[in-house]
N, C-alpha and C positions, 0 to 999 in steps of 0.2 A: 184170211178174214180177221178183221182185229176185233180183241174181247169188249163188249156195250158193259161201262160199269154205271152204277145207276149215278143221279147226280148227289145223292148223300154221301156215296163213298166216295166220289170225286170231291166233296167239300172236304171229308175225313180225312183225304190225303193231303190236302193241302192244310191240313193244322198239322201234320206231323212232319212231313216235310219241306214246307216252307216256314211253319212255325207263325200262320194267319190267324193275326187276333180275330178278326172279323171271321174267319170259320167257326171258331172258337164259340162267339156270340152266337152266328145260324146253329152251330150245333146243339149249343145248351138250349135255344130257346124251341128248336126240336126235340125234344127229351133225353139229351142225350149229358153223361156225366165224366166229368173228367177227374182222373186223381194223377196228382204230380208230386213234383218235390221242390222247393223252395231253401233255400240253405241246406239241403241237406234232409227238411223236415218235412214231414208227408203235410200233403193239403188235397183237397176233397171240394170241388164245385158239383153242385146239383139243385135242382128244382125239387125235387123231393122232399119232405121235411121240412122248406126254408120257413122261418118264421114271416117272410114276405112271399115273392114271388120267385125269388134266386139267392143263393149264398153261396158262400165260399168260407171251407173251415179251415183254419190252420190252427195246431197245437190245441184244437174240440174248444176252439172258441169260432162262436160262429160270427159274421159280419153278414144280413140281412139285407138285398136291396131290392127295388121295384121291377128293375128290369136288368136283365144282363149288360145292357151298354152303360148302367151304373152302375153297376158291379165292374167291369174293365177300369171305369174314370173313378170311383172313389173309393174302393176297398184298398186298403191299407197295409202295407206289409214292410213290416218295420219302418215304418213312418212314411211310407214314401206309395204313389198310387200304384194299384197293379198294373196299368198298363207300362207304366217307366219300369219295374223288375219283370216287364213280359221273358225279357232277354233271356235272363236269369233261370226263370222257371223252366225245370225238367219235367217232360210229359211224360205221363207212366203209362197209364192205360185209358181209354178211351171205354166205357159204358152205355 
């Protein structure tokens, strides 16, 4: 009999192991928080807190946006948008 996982941890799995930005998106905008690492340096997305509706902090500075798919297309991470350093970024733990 094969194990029924629900369909959140089936999205879960597929941001850690295929590294889906669009899981990424469903996730956060389910309440869910992600902390990774970006050069090296801790960064921190959550709905919690944001001074909008979502943020993403790097180095406790915060970038504030309306919705998570503008958080992906215009947060900034040394100059350049998040979803072009998607590659780059090291997921730590899932929240």
């Amino acid at each position: 009999m094969s194990e029924v996982i629900s369909l959140h941890d089936q999205i879960a799995g597929e941001l850690f192991d295929k590294k889906a930005l669009s899981a990424l998106i469903w996730l956060v905008d389910h309440g869910r928080e992600l902390e990774f690492r970006w050069q090296g340096r801790p960064g921190f997305i959550s709905r919690s807190g944001s001074a909008k509706v979502v943020s993403i902090w790097l180095d406790k500075k915060e970038q504030a946006f309306d919705s998570t798919e503008a958080l992906a297309q215009d947060a900034l991470l040394g100059g350049k948008p998040f979803y072009q350093v998607w590659a780059d970024i090291v997921l730590e733990c899932l929240l």
